[in-house]
Each structure stands twice: as C-alpha cells, then as structure tokens.
C-alpha positions in Angstrom: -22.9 2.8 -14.6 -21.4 0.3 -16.6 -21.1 -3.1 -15.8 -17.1 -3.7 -15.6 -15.5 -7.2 -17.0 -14.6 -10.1 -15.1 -10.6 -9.4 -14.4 -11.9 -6.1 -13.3 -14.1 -7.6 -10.6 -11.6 -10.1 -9.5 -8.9 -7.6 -8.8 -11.1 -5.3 -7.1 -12.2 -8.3 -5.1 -9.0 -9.6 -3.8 -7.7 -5.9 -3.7 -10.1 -4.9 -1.3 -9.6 -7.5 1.2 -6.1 -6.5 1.1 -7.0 -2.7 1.9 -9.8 -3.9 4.2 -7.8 -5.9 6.0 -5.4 -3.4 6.9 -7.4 -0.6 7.2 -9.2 -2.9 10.3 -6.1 -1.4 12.4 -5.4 2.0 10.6 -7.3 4.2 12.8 -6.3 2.0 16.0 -2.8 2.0 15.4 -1.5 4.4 18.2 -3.5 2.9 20.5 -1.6 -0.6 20.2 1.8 1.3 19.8 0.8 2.4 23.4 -0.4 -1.0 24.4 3.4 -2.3 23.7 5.1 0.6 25.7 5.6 3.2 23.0 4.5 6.8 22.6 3.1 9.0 19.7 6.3 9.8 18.7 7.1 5.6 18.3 3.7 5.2 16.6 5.4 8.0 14.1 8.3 6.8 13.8 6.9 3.2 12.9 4.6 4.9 9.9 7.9 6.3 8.9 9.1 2.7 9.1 6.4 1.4 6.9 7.0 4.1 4.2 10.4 4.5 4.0 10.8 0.7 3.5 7.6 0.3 0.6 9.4 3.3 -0.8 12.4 2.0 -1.5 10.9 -1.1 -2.5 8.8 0.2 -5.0 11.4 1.9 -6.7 13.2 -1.4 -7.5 9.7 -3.5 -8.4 8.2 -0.2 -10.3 11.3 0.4 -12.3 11.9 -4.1 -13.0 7.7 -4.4 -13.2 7.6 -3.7 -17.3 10.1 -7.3 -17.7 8.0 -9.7 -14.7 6.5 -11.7 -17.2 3.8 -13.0 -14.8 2.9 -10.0 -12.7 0.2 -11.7 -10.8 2.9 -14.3 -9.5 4.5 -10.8 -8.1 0.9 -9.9 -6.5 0.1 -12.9 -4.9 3.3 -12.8 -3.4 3.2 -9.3 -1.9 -0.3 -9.8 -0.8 1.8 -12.8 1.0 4.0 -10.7 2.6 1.7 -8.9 3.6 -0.2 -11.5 5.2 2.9 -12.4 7.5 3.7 -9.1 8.2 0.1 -9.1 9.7 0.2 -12.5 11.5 4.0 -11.2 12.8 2.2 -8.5 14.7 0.9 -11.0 17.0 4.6 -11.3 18.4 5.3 -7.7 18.8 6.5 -7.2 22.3 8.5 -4.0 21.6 9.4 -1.3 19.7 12.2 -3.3 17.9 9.4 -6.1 16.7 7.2 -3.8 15.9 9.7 -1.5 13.4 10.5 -5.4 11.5 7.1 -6.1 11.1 6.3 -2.6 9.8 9.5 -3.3 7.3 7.5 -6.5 6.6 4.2 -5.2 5.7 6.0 -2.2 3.8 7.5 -4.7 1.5 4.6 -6.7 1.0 3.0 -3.1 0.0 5.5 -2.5 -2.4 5.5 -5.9 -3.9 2.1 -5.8 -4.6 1.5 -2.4 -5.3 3.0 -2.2 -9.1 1.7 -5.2 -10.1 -1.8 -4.2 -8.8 -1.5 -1.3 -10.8 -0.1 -3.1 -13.9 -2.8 -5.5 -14.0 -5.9 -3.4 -13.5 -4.6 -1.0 -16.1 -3.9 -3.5 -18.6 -7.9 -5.2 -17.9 -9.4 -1.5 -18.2 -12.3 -1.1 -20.7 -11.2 0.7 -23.2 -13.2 4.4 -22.9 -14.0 3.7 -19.3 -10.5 4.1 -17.9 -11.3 7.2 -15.7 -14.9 5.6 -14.2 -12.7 2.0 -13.8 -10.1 3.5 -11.6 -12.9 5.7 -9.7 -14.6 2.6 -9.2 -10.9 1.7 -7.2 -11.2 4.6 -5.9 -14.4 4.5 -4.3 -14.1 0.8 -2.9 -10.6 2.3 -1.2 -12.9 5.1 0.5 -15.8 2.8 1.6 -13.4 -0.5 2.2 -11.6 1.7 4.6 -14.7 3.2 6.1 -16.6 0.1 7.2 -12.9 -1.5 8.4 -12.3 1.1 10.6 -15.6 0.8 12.3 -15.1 -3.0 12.3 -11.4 -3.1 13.7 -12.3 -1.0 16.2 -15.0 -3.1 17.7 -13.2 -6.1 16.9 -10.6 -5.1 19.2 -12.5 -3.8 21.9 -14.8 -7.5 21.9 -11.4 -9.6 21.3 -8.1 -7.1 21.5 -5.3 -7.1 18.7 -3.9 -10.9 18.3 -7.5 -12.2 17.2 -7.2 -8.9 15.0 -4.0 -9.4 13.9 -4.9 -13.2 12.9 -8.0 -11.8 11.4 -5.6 -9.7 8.9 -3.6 -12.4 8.5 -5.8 -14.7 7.3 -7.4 -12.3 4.9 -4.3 -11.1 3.2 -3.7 -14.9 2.9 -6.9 -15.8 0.9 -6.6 -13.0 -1.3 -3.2 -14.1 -2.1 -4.1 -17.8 -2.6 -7.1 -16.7 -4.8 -4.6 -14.6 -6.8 -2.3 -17.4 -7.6 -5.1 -19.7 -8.8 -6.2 -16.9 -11.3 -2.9 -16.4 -12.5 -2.7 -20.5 -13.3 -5.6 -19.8 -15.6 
C-alpha cells in the first residue's frame, strides 16, 4: 500500500469525524424518533427530510463549486452546519423540530459534500486515484462500523443529548481544523 500525501491525510482525517460523528446515531435513529412521539413512518419521513433538502442543495453548490475560489472556506462551513444541526437535536421536542434540524444537517451535507469531493480529487496522487478514493471508501465502511457500536452504547450509558453534544462538538473541531488549513 502506498503511503498517501499529507492533504490526503488531513482530509481523510477531518472527513471521518464528520461521518463518524453522524454515523454515532445512524443505526439508533428510529429509536429517538420514537423517544419524541413519532412512528416509523415519521422516522421515514425525516430521512426523506434530510435528502430531499442535501439534494436540492447540492445541485446549487455542485453546479457554483467549479467558481468558489476557496473550496475549503465552503467545507469548513458545511462541516459547521453540520455541527449545529447536530447540537440543534438537543432541542427536538417534536416532529416539527426534528424535520428543521434534519433540513439543517441536510444542508450542512450538501455544503460540504462538493467541496469534499473537489478537494480530495484535486490532492490525489497521480496513478493512485482508484486505491486513494478506496482508501475513502474503506474509512466510510469502518468509521461507520465502530460509530455505530459506540453510539449505541453511548446512548444507552448517557441517552441522546450527551450524544447529540458529542456530535456536535466533533463536527465543530473538524470544521475549525479545516479553516486553519485553508489559512495555510
């Protein structure tokens, strides 16, 4: 395996935070949907939420991404988002709350999502683009793997606003570390 460079490593870094930090509720999700007075079908329709509104974002950042000048500004910032989408789950009372914080973290998603991509394929070693992204790949699998596990003891020790914080504060650091790397 080769060794990859140093931009590389940091996105992959900061990236998996970000998909570690929400994949410590992914597999728990229903069960807090419940926990506010919803059903499956409100633990549906909040996914549904989530993607409709990164969708439509994306479309607007994907197609203006190729003119942002500084696309790490554009990923710090949705890894912000994302952050207070996170820490606004620890005021979800209802259904309602829940469906704007699901529009908040879907944003975040989309904001960051592009630029992710952007950035990691413009760092790629050049004959190693396949085995680079498969490196993304595999940290996505194994991030999510060992969050799941994680959130769901977490929760069980402490319940979901520790969790929620938890997330929070993650998505925030890998924001903040984002923005210092883009100063250099």
């Amino acid at each position: 395996m080769q060794v990859v460079n140093k931009h590389i490593k940091f996105l992959l870094s900061t990236n998996g935070v970000i998909l570690f930090s929400g994949a410590l509720l992914g597999p728990i999700y229903a069960l807090f949907v419940e926990e506010i007075g919803g059903d499956i079908l409100d633990a549906g329709l909040a996914g549904a939420v989530f993607a409709l509104s990164a969708g439509l974002t994306s479309l607007i950042v994907g197609f203006k991404g190729d003119t942002i000048q500084n696309k790490a500004h554009v990923l710090a910032l949705g890894y912000g988002v994302i952050a207070l989408g996170f820490f606004s789950y620890t005021f979800v009372n209802s259904m309602t709350t829940l469906l704007v914080a699901q529009v908040i973290v879907g944003f975040g998603e989309a904001l960051y999502s592009p630029m992710f991509d952007a950035l990691y394929s413009r760092h790629l070693d050049e004959g190693h683009f396949s085995s680079e992204w498969e490196i993304w790949e595999c940290m996505n699998y194994w991030v999510s793997c060992i969050a799941a596990l994680i959130g769901a003891f977490f929760v069980e020790q402490y319940g979901f606003t520790l969790l929620f914080i938890v997330m929070g504060i993650l998505a925030l650091l890998s924001a903040i570390r984002v923005l210092l790397w883009s100063k250099k």
